[in-house]
DOMARMI-542973 format. One line per field, with one value per residue (C-alpha): z negated, y negated, x; residue number from 1. Coordinates in steps of 0.2 Angstrom, whole numbers, always signed. Each point is the difference from the previous one (the first is absolute). Example, Ala and Ser with C-alpha at 12.3 -4.5 7.8 and 13.67 -1.06 7.14 Angstrom:
z: [-39, +3]
y: [+22, -17]
x: [+62, +6]
seq: [1, 2]
END
This chain:
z: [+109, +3, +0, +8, -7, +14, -3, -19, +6, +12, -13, -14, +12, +4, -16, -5, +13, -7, -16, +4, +13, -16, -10, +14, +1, -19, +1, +14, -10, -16, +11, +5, -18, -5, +14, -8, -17, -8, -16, +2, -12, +8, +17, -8, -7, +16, +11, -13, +3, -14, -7, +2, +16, +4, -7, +13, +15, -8, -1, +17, +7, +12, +5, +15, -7, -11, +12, +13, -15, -1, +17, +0, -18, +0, -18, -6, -2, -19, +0, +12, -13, -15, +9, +3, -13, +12, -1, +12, +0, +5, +12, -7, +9]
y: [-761, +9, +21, +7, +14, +12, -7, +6, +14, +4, -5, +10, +17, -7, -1, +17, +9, -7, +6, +18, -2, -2, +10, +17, -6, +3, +14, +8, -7, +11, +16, +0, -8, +17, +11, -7, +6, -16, -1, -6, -16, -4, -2, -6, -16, -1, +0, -8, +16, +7, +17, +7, -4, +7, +18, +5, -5, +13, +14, -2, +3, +13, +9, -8, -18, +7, +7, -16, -8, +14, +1, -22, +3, +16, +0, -2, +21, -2, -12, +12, +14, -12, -2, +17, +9, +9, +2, +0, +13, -6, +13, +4, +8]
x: [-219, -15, +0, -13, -9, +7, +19, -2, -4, +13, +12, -6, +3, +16, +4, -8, +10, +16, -5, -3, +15, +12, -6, +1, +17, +3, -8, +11, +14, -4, -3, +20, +5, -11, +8, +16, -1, -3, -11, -20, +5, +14, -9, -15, +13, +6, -18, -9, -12, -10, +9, -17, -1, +16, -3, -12, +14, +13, -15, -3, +18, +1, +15, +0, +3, +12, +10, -4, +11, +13, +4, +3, +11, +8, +3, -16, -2, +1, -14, -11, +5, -7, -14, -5, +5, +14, +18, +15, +12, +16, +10, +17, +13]
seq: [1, 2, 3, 4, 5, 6, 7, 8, 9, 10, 11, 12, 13, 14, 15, 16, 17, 18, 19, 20, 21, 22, 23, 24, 25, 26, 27, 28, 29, 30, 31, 32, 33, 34, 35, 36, 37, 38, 39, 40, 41, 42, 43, 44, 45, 46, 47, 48, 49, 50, 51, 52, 53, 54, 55, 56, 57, 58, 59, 60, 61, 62, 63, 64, 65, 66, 67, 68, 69, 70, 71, 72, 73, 74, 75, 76, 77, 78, 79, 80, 81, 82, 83, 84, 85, 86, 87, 88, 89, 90, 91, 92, 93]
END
């Protein structure tokens, strides 16, 4: 079967876009394994992402991302405390 030049084409973006597809995916994936406290070699195993690569996504976390994960895992505090340096004080009574 003959492909024409513009069918290559075609299936060459399509294939592209899959590509780039998957790997946002992973990359979206090791921002919560990040937000969850789990090491960078651990998620670079895992997403078969380069550890440099993945150094960068935990630089960038904001507070905001970190407590987007906090408010879906309410016992993720200590890991938001790792992260920033901080710690929780427990109330007692």
């Amino acid at each position: 079967m003959l492909i024409t030049a513009l069918e290559k084409e075609k299936q060459q973006i399509h294939h592209n876009g899959r590509v780039e597809g998957k790997r946002e995916g992973k990359i979206e994936s090791a921002r919560v394994m990040l937000a969850k406290g789990m090491e960078i070699g651990l998620i670079a195993e895992i997403t078969n992402l380069p550890e440099a690569q993945l150094l960068p996504l935990k630089a960038q976390f904001s507070v905001k991302e970190i407590e987007k994960c906090c408010i879906r895992d309410k016992n993720c505090q200590e890991n938001k405390d790792e992260v920033y340096g901080t710690t929780t004080q427990s109330q007692s009574t």
